[in-house]
C-alpha positions in Angstrom: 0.0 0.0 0.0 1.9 3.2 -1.2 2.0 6.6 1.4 0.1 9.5 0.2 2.3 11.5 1.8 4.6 12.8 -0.9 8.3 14.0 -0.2 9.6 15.2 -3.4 10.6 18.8 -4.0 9.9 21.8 -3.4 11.4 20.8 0.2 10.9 23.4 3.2 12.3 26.5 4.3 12.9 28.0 6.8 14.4 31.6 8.2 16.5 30.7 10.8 18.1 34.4 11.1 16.7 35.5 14.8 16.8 32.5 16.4 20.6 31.6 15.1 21.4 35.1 16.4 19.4 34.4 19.9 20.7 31.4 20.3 24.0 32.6 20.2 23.0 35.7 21.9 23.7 38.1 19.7 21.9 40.9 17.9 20.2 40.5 14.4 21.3 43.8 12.8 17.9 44.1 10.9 16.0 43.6 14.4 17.7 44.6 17.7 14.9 44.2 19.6 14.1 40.5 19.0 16.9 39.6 21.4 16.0 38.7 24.8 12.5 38.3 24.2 12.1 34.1 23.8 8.5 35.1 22.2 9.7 38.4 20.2 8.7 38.1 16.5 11.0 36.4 14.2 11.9 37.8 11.0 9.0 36.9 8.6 6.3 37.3 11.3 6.6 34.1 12.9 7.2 33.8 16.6 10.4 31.1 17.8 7.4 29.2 18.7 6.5 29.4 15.3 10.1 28.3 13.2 9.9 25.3 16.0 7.1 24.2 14.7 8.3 24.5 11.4 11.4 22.4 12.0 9.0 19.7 13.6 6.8 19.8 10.7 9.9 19.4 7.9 11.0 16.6 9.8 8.2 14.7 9.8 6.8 15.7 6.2 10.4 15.5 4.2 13.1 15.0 7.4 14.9 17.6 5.2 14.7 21.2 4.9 16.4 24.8 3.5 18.1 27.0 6.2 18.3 30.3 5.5 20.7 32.7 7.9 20.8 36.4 7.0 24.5 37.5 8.2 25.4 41.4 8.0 28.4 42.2 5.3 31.5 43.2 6.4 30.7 46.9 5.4 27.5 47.1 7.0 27.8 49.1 10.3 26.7 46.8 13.6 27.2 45.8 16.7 27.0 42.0 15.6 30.2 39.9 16.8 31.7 37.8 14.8 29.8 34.6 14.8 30.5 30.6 12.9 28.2 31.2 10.2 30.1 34.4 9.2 32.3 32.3 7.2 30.1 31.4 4.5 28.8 35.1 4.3 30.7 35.6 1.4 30.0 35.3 -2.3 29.9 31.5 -3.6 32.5 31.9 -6.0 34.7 33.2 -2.7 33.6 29.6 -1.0 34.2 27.8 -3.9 37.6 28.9 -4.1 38.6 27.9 -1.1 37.5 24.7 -1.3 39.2 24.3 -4.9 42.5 25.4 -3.2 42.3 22.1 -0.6 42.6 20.1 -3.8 45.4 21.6 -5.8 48.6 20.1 -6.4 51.0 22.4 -4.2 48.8 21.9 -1.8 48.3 18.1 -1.6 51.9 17.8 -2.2 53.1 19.9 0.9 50.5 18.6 3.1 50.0 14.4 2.3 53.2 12.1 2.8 55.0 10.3 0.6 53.3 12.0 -2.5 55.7 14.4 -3.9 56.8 12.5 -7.1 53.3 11.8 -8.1 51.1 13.6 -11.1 47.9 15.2 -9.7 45.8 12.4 -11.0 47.7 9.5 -9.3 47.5 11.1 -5.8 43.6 11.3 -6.3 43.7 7.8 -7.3 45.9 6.8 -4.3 43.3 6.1 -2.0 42.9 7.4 1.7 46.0 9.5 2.9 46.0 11.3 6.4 47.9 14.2 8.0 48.5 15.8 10.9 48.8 19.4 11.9 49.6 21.7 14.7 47.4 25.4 15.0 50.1 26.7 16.2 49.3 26.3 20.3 50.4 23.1 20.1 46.5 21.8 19.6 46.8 18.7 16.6 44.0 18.5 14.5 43.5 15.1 11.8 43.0 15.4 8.6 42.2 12.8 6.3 42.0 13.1 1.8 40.4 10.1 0.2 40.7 9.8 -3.2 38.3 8.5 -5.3 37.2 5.4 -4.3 34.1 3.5 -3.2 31.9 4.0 -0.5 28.5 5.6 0.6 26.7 1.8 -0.2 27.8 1.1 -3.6 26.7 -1.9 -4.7 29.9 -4.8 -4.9 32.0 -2.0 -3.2 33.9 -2.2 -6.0 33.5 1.1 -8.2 35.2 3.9 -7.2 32.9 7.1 -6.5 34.4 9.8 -8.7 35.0 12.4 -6.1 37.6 13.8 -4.2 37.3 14.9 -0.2 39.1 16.3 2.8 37.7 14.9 6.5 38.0 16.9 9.0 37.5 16.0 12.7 35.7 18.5 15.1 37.3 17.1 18.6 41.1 18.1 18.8 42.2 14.5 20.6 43.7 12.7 18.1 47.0 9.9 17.8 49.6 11.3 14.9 49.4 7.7 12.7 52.2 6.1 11.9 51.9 7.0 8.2 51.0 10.7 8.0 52.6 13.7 7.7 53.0 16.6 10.8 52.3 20.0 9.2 53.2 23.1 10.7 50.6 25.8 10.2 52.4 29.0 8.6 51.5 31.4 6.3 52.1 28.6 3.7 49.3 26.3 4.7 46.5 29.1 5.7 44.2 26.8 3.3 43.9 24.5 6.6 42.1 27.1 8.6 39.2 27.3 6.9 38.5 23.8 8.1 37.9 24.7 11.7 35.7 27.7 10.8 33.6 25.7 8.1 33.3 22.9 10.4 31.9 25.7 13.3 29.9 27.0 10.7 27.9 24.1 10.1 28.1 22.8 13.7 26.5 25.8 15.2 23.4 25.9 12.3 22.9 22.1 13.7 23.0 23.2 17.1 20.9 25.8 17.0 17.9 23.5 15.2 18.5 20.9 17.9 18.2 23.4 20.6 15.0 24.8 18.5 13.2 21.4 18.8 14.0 21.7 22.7 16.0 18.4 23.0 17.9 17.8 26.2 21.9 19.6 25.8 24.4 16.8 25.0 21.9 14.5 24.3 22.0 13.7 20.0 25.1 16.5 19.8 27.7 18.4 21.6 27.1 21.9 21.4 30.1 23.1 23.4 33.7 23.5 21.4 36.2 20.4 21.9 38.2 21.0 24.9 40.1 17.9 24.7 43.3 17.1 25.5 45.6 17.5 22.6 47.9 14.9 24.1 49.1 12.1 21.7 48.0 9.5 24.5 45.2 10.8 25.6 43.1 7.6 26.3 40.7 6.0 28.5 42.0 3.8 31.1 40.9 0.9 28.9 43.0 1.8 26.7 40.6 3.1 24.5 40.9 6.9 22.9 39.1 9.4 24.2 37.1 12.0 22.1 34.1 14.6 23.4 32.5 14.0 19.9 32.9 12.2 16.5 31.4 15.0 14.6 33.0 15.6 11.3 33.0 17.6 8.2 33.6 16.6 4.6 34.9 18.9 2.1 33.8 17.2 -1.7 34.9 17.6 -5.1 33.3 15.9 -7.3 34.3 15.3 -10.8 32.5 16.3 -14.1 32.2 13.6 -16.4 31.3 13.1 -20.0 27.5 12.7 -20.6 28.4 9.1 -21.7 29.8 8.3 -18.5 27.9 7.1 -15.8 26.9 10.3 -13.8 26.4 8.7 -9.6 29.1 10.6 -7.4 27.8 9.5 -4.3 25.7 6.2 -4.6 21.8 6.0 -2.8 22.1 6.3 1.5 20.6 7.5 4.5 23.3 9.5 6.9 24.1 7.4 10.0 23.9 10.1 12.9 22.1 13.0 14.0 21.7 15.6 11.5 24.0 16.6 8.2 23.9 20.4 7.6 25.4 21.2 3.7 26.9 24.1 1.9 26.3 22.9 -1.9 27.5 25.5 -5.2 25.2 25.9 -7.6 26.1 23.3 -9.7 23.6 21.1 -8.2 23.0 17.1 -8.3 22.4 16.4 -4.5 18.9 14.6 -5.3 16.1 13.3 -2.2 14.3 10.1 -2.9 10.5 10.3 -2.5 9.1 6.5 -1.6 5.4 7.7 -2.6 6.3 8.5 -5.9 8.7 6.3 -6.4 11.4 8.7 -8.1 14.3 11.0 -7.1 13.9 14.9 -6.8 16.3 17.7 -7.1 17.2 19.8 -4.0 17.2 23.5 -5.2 21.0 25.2 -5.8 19.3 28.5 -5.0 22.9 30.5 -4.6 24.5 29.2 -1.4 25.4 32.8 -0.3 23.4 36.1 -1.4 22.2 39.3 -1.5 19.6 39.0 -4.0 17.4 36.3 -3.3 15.4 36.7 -0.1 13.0 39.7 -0.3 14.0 41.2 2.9 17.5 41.4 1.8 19.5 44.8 1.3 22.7 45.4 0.7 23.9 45.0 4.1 23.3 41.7 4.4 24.5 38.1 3.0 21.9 35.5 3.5 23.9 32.2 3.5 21.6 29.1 2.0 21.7 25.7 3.5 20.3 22.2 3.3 19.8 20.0 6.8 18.2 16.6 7.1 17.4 14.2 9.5 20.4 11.2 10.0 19.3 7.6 11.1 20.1 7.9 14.7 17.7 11.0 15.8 15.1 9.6 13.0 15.2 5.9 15.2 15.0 8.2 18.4 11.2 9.3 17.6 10.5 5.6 16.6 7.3 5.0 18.2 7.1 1.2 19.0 2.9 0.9 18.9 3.4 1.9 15.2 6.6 0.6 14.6 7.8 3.1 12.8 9.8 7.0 13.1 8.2 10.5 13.7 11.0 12.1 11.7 12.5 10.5 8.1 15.9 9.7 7.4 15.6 10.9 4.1 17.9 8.6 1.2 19.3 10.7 -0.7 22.4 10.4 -3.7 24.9 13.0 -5.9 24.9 12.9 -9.3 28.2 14.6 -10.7 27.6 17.3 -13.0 28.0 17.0 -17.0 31.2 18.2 -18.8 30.2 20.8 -21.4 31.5 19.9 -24.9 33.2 22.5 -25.3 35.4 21.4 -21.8 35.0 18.2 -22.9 37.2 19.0 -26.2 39.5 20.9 -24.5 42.7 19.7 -22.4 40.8 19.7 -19.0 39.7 16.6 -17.7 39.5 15.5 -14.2 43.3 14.1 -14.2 44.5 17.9 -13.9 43.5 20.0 -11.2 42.2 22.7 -13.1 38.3 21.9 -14.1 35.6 24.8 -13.4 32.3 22.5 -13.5 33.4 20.3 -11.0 31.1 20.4 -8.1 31.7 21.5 -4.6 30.3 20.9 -1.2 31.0 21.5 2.5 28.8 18.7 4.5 28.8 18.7 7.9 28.0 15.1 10.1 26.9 15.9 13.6 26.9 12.5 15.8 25.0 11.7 19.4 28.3 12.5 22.0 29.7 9.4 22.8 28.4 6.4 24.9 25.0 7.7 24.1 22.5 4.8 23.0 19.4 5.1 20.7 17.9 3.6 23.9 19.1 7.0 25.9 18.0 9.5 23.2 14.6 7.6 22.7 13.9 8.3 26.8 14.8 12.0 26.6 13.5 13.1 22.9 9.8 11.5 24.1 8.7 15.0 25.0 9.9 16.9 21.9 7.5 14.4 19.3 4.3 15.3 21.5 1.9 13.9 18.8 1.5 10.3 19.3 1.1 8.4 15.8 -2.8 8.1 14.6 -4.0 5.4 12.3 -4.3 7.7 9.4 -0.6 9.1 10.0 0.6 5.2 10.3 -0.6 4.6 6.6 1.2 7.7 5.5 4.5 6.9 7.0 4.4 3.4 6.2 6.7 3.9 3.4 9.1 5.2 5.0 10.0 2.4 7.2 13.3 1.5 8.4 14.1 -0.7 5.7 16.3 1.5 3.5 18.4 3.2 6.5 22.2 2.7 5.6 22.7 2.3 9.6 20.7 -1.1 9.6 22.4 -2.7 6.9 25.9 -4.0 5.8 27.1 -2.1 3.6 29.9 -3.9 2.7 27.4 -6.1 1.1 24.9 -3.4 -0.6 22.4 -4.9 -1.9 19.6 -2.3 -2.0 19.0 -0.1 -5.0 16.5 2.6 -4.5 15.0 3.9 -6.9 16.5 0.6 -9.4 14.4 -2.0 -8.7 11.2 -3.3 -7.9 11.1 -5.8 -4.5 8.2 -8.4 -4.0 6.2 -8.8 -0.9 8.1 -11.5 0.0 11.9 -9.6 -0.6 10.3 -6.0 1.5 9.2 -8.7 4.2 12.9 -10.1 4.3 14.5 -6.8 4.9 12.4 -5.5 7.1 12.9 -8.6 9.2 16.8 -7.7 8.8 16.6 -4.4 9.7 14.3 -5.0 12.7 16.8 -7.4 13.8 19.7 -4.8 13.3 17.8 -2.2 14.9 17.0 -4.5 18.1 20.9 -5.4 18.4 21.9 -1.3 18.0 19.7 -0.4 20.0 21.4 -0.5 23.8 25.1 -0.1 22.0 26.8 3.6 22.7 26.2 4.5 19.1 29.9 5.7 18.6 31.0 1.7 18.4 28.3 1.4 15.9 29.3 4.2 14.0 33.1 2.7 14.4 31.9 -0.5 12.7 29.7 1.2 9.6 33.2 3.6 9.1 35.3 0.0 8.4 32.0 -1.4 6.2 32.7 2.0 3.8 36.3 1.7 3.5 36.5 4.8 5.9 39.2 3.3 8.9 
């Protein structure tokens, strides 16, 4: 019996402009007064009350939504400190840069070990390479380039994704592996510190929605900066490493290919953890898949920073555009058990990599030299429950926060969007699920939802960072 309910674009949006800036306790330029009043009136009429109910609603409609953040430009006059999101308050071609700089060969050269001999191509065919640096207080930071190679569920694991990315690690307490490079931060490597301020970009949009939906602090995320120590042996007395999160961001570049290649850049999945906030150019591809209709639908590339497409906007503002959706782990925390089924979606989702013009395509540029202007770029950012916390421990505490309990008409509307396509509840190492590719009999949908249940049941009291541990070695991601 097919939902009803239909999830395919347009997808919400929301303005989260006053209440980032309240949560953060600062003051909207546009609206001083809004700040210290929790009920003061949000920026297109709506109370906080009001954009939390909105966040409720997208998550259970779509469990994806826009974000929308209006940041004042640097030559407005205000009182506004600097805050995360200030980062990405720039023009897209600004961002974009950036993030094509991470990727070019000087840079991969000076920063990734045993890679100086190599042609551009081969090191972005040479796998997963890490590196270590220091800030310059003596605080290390990881940093991890994969290559292209395959992961996100691909089917076989055996077809390399054609993409390129740089991992990032929020919490500072990391061990120097044995084969990395250390990288002194100079004036040379200033490239490096936009990962710390993309990755608190990103982090603090995330925290403010979970703080919107009025779930317990440290609960599905750590809002509070790492204050771990950056000692090299920093570990639990079992011997075990210790971390205050396992939040990460993931800087993409991903290849365009001839329109006779095949286009998938990242391959059908739901996100493991909490929520994923992303930064995407305009180049587009980053596709939702609606179970109802039975087909994939584009997520909108409205320009990722602006001043021209919000009606409010002037020209003292930038309003930065972002996507967030909903990741297995706070999706399994509304799971109601009478219905057997989540409040919020996990939403599956997949890349497509954009299409080489012809008139690139005849050229010298290809995606075996650096310089190629249709590739596409993204900043996504992975927020994860703090460790030790269970789905059992977030289920107890997010109870309040999905007040409506699941009617009979609601059941058959969310019935298609059971657990059985959540990448957290499968292998996938063994990906055998096409979405969207094939057609599954009564008697196949009844098998993996059987698995799935299973999985879920076994998950369930396990501190979700061991799980998490064991779906990074099923991806290729040690």
């Amino acid at each position: 019996m097919k939902s009803r309910r239909c999830t395919c674009a347009p997808h919400p949006r929301i303005d989260l402009t006053d209440a980032y800036f309240k949560y953060h306790g600062k003051i909207a330029s546009h609206d001083k007064s809004s700040v210290g009043d929790e009920s003061s009136t949000a920026c297109d009429g709506n109370t906080f009350d009001d954009v939390r109910t909105q966040i409720q609603s997208a998550c259970q409609s779509h469990g994806c939504f826009h974000v929308s953040i209006r940041y004042p430009s640097v030559s407005a006059e205000n009182n506004a400190s600097y805050l995360p999101i200030g980062c990405l308050a720039k023009s897209r071609h600004d961002v974009e840069r950036s993030i094509e700089l991470l990727f070019s060969p000087q840079f991969l050269k000076q920063s990734l070990p045993n890679v100086n001999s190599l042609e551009w191509g081969d090191i972005c065919d040479n796998g997963t390479l890490e590196t270590v640096f220091r800030d310059g207080s003596s605080h290390f930071k990881c940093g991890t380039f994969r290559g292209r190679s395959a992961e996100s569920g691909d089917e076989g694991q055996r077809k390399p994704e054609p993409k390129l990315s740089w991992e990032f690690q929020r919490c500072s307490s990391t061990k120097q592996p044995l084969d990395t490079t250390s990288l002194e931060i100079s004036d040379t490597h200033l490239e490096w510190r936009v990962l710390p301020e993309w990755t608190e970009a990103l982090h603090s949009v995330a925290a403010t929605v979970i703080h919107l939906l009025g779930i317990p602090p440290g609960l599905v995320l750590r809002e509070q900066p790492c204050e771990c120590s950056q000692s090299p042996t920093n570990e639990s007395p079992s011997g075990r490493q210790c971390h205050c999160n396992i939040d990460l961001l993931r800087v993409f570049r991903y290849d365009a290919l001839d329109i006779t290649d095949s286009s998938l850049g990242s391959s059908a999945h739901s996100d493991w953890g909490t929520v994923t906030v992303v930064w995407q150019d305009d180049k587009g591809g980053l596709q939702t898949y609606c179970d109802s209709c039975e087909k994939w639908s584009n997520v909108d590339t409205s320009a990722s920073a602006s001043r021209n497409n919000h009606p409010d906007n002037d020209e003292n503002n930038v309003v930065v555009n972002l996507f967030l959706h909903v990741g297995d782990f706070l999706s399994l925390a509304t799971l109601q058990h009478k219905a057997g089924i989540p409040i919020w979606h996990s939403p599956r989702h997949r890349v497509l990599c954009p299409v080489r013009s012809c008139e690139d395509s005849s050229s010298s540029s290809s995606n075996d030299s650096y310089f190629n202007n249709q590739c596409r770029r993204s900043l996504v950012y992975f927020a994860y429950p703090p460790p030790g916390i269970s789905l059992k421990d977030a289920q107890s505490g997010i109870r309040h926060v999905v007040s409506s309990p699941v009617t009979e008409t609601a059941c058959d509307s969310l019935r298609c969007h059971t657990m059985k396509m959540y990448s957290v509840l499968h292998d996938q190492s063994e990906q055998i699920i096409g979405v969207g590719t094939k057609q599954f009999n009564d008697d196949e949908i009844e098998t993996v939802e059987e698995t799935t249940t299973l999985a879920y049941e076994h998950i369930r009291d396990v501190p979700f960072d061991d799980v998490i541990a064991r779906k990074w070695d099923q991806v290729q991601r040690k």
